[in-house]
C-alpha positions as CSV (number, residue, x, y, z in Angstrom):
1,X,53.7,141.3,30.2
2,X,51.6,143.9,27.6
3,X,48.8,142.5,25.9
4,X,49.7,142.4,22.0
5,X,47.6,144.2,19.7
6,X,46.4,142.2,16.3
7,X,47.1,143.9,13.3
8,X,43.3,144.3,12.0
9,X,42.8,145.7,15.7
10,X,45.2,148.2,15.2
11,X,44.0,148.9,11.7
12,X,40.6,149.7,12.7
13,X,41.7,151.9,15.7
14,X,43.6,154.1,12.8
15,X,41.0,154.1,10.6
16,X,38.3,155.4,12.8
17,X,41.0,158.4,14.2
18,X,40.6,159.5,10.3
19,X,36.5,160.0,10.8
20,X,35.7,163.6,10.5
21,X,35.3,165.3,13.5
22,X,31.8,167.2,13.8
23,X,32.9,171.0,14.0
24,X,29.8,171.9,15.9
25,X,30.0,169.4,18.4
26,X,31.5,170.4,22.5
27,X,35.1,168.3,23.1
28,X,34.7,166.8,26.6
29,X,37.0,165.1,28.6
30,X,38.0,161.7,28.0
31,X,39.2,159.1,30.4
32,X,42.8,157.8,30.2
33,X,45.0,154.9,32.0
34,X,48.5,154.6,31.9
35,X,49.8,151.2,33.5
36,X,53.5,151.1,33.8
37,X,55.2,147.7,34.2
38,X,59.1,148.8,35.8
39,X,60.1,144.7,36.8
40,X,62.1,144.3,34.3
41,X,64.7,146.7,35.7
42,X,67.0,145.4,38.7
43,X,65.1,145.9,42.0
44,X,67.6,148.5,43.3
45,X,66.8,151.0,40.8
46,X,63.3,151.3,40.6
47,X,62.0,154.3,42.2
48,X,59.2,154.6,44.9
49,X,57.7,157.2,43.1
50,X,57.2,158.2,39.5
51,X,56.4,161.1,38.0
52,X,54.1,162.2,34.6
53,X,54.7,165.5,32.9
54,X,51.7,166.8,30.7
55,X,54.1,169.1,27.9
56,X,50.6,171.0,27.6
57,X,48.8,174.3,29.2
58,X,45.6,172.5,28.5
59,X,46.3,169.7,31.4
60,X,47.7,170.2,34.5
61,X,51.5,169.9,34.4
62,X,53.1,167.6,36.6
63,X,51.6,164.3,38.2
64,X,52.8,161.8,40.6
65,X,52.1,158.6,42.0
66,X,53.8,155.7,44.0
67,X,55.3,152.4,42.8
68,X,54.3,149.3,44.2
69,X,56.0,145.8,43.3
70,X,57.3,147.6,40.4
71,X,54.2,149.0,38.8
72,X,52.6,152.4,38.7
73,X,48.9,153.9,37.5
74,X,48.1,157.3,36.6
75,X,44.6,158.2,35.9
76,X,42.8,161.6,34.0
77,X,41.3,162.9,31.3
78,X,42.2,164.8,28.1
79,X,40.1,166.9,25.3
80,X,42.8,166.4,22.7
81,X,45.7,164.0,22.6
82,X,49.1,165.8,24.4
83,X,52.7,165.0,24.6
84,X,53.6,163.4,28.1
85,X,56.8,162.2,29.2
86,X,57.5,159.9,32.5
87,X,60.3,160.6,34.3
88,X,61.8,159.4,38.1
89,X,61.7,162.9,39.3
90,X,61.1,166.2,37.7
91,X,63.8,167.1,36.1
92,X,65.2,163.4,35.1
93,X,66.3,162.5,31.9
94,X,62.4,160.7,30.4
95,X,62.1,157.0,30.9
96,X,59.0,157.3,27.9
97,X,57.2,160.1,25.8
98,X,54.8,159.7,23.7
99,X,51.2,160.5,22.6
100,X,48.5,159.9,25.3
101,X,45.4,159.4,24.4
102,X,42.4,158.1,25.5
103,X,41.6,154.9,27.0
104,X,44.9,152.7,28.7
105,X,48.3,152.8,27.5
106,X,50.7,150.3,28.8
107,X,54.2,151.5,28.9
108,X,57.2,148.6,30.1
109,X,60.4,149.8,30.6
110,X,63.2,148.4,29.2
111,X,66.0,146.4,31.5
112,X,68.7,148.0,30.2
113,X,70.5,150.3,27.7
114,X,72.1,147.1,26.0
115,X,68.5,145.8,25.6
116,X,67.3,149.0,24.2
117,X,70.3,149.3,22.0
118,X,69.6,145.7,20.3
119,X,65.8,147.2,20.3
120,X,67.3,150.1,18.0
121,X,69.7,148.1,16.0
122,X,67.9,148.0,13.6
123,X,67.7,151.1,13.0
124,X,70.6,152.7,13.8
125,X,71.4,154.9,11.0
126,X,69.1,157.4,11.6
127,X,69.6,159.9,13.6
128,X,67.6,160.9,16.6
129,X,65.3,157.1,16.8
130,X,65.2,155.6,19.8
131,X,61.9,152.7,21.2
132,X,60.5,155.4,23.4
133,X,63.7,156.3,25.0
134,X,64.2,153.7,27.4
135,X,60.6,152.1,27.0
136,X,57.9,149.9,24.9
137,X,54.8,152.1,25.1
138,X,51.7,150.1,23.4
139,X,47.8,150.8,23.6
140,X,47.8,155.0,22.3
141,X,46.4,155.3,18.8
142,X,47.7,158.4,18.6
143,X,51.2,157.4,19.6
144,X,50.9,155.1,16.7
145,X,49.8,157.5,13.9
146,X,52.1,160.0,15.1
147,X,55.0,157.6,15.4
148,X,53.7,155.6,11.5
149,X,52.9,159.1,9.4
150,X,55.4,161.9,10.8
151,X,58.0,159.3,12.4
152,X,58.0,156.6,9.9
153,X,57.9,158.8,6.9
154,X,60.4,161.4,8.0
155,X,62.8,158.6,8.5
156,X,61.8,157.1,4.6
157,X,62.4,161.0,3.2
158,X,65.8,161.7,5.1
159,X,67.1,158.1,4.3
160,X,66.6,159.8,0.3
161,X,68.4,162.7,1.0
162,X,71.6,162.2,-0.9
163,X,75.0,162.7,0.6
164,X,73.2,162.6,3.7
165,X,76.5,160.8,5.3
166,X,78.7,163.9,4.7
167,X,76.8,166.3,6.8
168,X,78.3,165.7,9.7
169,X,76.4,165.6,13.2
170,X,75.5,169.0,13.5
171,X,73.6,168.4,9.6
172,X,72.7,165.7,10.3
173,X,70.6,166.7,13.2
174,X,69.5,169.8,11.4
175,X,68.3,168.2,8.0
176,X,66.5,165.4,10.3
177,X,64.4,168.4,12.3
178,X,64.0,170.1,9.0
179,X,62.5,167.2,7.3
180,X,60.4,166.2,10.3
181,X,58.9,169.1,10.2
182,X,58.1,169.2,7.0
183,X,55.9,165.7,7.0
184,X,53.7,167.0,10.7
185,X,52.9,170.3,8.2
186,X,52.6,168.3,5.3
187,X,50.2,165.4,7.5
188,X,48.1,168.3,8.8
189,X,47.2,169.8,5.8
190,X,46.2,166.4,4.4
191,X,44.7,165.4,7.7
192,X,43.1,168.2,9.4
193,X,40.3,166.1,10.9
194,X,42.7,163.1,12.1
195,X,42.9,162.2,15.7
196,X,46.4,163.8,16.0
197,X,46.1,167.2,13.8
198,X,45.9,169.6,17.1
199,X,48.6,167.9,18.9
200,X,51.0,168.0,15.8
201,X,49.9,171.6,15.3
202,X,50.6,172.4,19.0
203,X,53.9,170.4,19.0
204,X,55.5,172.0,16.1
205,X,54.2,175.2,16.4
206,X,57.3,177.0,18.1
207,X,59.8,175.2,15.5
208,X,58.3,176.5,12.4
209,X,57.0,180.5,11.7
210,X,53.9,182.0,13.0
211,X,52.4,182.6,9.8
212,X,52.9,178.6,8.8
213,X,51.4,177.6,12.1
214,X,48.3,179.9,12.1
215,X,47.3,178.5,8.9
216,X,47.2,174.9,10.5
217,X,45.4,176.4,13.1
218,X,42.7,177.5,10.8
219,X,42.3,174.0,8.8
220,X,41.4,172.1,12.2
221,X,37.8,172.1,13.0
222,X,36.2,174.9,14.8
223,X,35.6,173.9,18.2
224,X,39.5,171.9,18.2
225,X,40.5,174.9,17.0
226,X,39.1,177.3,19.1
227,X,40.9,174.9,22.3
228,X,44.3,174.8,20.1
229,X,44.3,178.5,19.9
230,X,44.2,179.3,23.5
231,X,46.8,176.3,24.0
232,X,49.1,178.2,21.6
233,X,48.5,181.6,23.0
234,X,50.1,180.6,26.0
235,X,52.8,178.6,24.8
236,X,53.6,181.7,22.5
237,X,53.5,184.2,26.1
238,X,55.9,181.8,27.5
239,X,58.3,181.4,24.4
240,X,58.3,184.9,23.7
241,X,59.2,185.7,27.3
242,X,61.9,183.3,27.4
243,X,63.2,184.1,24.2
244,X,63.3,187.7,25.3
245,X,65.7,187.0,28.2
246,X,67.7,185.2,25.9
247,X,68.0,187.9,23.3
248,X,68.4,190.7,25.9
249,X,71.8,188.0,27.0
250,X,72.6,187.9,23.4
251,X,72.5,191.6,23.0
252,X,75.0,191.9,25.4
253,X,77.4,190.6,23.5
254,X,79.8,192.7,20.7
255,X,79.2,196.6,19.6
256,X,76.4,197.7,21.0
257,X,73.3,198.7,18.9
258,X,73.1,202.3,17.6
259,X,77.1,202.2,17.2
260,X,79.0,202.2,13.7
261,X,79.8,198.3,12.3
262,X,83.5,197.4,12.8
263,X,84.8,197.1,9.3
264,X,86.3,193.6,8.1
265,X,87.8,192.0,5.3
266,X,87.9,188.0,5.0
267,X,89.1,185.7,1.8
268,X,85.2,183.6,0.9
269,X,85.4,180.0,0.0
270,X,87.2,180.9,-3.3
271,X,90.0,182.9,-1.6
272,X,89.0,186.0,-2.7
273,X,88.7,188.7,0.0
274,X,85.3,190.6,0.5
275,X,84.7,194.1,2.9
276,X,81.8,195.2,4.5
277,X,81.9,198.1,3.1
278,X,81.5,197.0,0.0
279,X,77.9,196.2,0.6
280,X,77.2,199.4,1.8
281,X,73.8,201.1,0.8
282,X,71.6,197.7,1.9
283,X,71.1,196.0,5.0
284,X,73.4,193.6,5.9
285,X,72.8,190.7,8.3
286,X,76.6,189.5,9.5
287,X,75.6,185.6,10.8
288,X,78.2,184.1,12.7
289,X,77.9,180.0,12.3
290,X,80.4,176.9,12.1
291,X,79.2,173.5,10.1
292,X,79.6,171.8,13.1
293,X,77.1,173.9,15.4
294,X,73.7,172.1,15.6
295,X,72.1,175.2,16.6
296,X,73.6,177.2,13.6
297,X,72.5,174.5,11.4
298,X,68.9,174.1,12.8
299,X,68.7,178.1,12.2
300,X,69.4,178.0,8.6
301,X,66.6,177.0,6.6
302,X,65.1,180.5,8.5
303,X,68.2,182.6,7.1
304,X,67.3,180.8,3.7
305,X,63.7,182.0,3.5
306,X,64.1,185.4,4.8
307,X,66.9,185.7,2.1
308,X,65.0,184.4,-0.7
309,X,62.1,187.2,0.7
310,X,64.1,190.2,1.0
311,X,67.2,190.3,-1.2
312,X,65.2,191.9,-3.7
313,X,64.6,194.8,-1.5
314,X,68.0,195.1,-0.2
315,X,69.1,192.5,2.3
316,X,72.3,190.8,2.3
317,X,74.0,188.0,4.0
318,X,77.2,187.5,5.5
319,X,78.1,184.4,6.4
320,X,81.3,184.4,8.8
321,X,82.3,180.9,9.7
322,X,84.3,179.8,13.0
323,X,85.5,176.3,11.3
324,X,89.0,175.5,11.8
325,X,91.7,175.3,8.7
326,X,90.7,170.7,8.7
327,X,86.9,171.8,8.7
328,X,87.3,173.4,5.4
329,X,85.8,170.4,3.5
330,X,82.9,170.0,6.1
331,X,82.0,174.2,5.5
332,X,81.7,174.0,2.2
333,X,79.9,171.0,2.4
334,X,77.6,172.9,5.0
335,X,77.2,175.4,2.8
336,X,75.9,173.5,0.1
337,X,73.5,171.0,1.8
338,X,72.0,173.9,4.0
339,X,72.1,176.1,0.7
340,X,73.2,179.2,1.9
341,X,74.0,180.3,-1.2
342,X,75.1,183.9,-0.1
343,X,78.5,185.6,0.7
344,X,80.4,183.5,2.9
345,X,83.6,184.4,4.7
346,X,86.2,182.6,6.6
347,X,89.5,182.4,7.9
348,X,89.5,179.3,9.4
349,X,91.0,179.6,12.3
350,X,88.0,178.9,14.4
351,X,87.1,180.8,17.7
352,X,90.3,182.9,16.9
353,X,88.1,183.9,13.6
354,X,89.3,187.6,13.4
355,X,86.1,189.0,12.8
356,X,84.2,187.3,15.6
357,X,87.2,188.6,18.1
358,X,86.6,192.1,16.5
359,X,82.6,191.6,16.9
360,X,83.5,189.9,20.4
361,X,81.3,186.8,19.6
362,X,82.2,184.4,22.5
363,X,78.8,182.0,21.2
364,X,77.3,180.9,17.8
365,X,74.7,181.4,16.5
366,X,75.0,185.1,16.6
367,X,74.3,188.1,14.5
368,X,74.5,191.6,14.0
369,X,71.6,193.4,11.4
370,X,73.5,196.4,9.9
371,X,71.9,199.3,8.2
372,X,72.4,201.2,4.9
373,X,74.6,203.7,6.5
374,X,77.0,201.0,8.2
375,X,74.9,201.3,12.0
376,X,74.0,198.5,14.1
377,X,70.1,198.1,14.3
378,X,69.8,194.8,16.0
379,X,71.5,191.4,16.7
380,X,71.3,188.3,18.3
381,X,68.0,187.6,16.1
382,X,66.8,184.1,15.6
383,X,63.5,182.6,14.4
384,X,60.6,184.6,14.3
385,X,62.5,187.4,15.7
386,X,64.1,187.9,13.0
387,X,61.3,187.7,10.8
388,X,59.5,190.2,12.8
389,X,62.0,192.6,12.5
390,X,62.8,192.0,8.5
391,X,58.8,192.8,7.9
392,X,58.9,196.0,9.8
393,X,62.1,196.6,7.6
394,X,60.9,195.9,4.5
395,X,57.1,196.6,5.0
């Protein structure tokens, strides 16, 4: 059974993470424990062997160890706080994640789902909240400021959002991200020295632009940031890589770049039916999306900024949704919550959307960047692609 921790304990451990860091002082390794306690769970399903997974290039990433009478140990040593998940095998659905740190964690796993599901009764109406998955996970400090100033508060700020209940899943799930986001930005630049700063800037960095995370990078101390940097130059080189053999899949897909746009004409939310051509002269990025696409939600608030950028200079949106004709309500509503506030077209007859069958779009999200003289320059653009490309545009 896990130890508990008194509150003035606890208090003091979270106060001290807030001390300063010394800038010109060396990181070294520090010593963690993690003591897993698996007898809770019937005897037949707990595994001989257990695995750790370090979701950092600063720590080596996979470890493994045997489980005796139910109970594991893993033993190393970090410079910074890191992500780690612990799963039966590699690619297994996580049993726990959360923030190691140093000195020992305890981590119990949880019976069953029903006993986790009472554990997360209580807060149930918000999305994307579990107790560690299918764990209790006591002892890291850092878990606990993560999980008390990003978790805790991003829960407080969505349950304020108004209407939040008519978003749907897929707005649901993006409007949660979004504002989760937004408090790990919002507690690094308040808390640049804290215990946790570098992991939340390595953790969020490939879910919000470059620009944003290079100037959290530069508010951590000197010598943690000079070990975050080299973190996040390889995570970049991977993430680039990978989105690259996405985007070469994605650019597969519909007229092929260099060829003239199919022309199009679709009735907008008030009925009223809009060309392409009428926008030639500017660039025109045709976004293909549905209000019940998690992805296409989650990609929004990107559209939204690079809009509010460049349509003074001569971008233009097209919004062409694949909701069906009793998904009306739910567009519109997307449209509004995620505000897209730019031209936005529909038939509503869902994958059989004429446009995406003339464009050939077989998966959303997907685009296609068209230039002044009606040629497609690019598509299948997403996240910092995209606002790559826009700055060389519009440079």
């Amino acid at each position: 059974m896990l130890k508990k921790i008194k509150n003035w304990q606890l208090l003091l451990l979270i106060a001290t993470a807030y001390i300063p860091v010394n800038s010109s002082a060396q990181i070294k390794e520090k010593k963690f424990t993690i003591k897993g306690d698996m007898t809770a769970m019937p005897a037949d399903s707990i595994p001989k062997k257990i695995f750790l997974i370090y979701d950092s290039y600063l720590n080596k990433g996979i470890d493994s160890t045997i489980v005796t009478n139910g109970h594991y140990t893993f033993n190393g040593t970090l410079k910074i706080p890191i992500s780690v998940s612990i799963r039966r095998n590699k690619d297994h659905h996580a049993i726990a994640g959360f923030i190691a740190s140093a000195g020992v964690q305890e981590v119990v796993t949880l019976p069953s789902i029903k006993t986790r599901d009472a554990e997360t009764a209580r807060i149930r109406n918000v999305p994307m909240v579990s107790i560690s998955d299918s764990s209790v996970v006591r002892g890291s400090v850092a878990d606990s400021l993560y999980k008390i100033n990003v978790m805790e508060l991003a829960k407080v700020i969505y349950m304020s959002l108004p209407n939040r209940e008519s978003l749907g899943f897929a707005g649901i799930l993006a409007k949660y991200t979004q504002t989760q986001n937004e408090q790990i930005v919002r507690e690094i630049k308040m808390r640049p020295n804290s215990l946790i700063a570098p992991m939340l800037v390595i953790k969020t960095a490939n879910r919000i632009d470059r620009k944003t995370s290079d100037t959290l990078l530069k508010l951590l101390p000197k010598q943690t940031q000079d070990l975050v940097a080299t973190e996040l130059k390889k995570m970049f080189a991977a993430s680039d890589a990978e989105t690259q053999k996405d985007r070469v899949e994605r650019q597969k897909i519909g007229p092929a770049i260099g060829t003239k746009a199919p022309e199009f004409t679709m009735n907008d939310t008030l009925g009223k039916p809009v060309s392409l051509s009428q926008f030639r002269g500017k660039y025109v990025l045709v976004d293909f999306w549905a209000s019940w696409c998690a992805p296409c939600r989650v990609e929004n608030p990107n559209l939204v900024r690079a809009y509010q950028k460049y349509k003074g200079k001569g971008l233009e949106i097209i919004g062409v949704s694949l909701d069906a004709a009793n998904q009306k309500n739910a567009w519109i509503a997307a449209i509004n919550s995620d505000e897209i506030y730019w031209t936005q077209l529909s038939d509503l007859l869902g994958w059989k959307n004429a446009v995406a069958q003339l464009y050939e779009v077989k998966t959303i999200p997907q685009n296609f960047l068209i230039d002044p003289d009606g040629k497609i320059v690019d598509k299948g653009l997403r996240g910092n692609e995209l606002t790559t490309v826009l700055e060389g545009i519009f440079k």
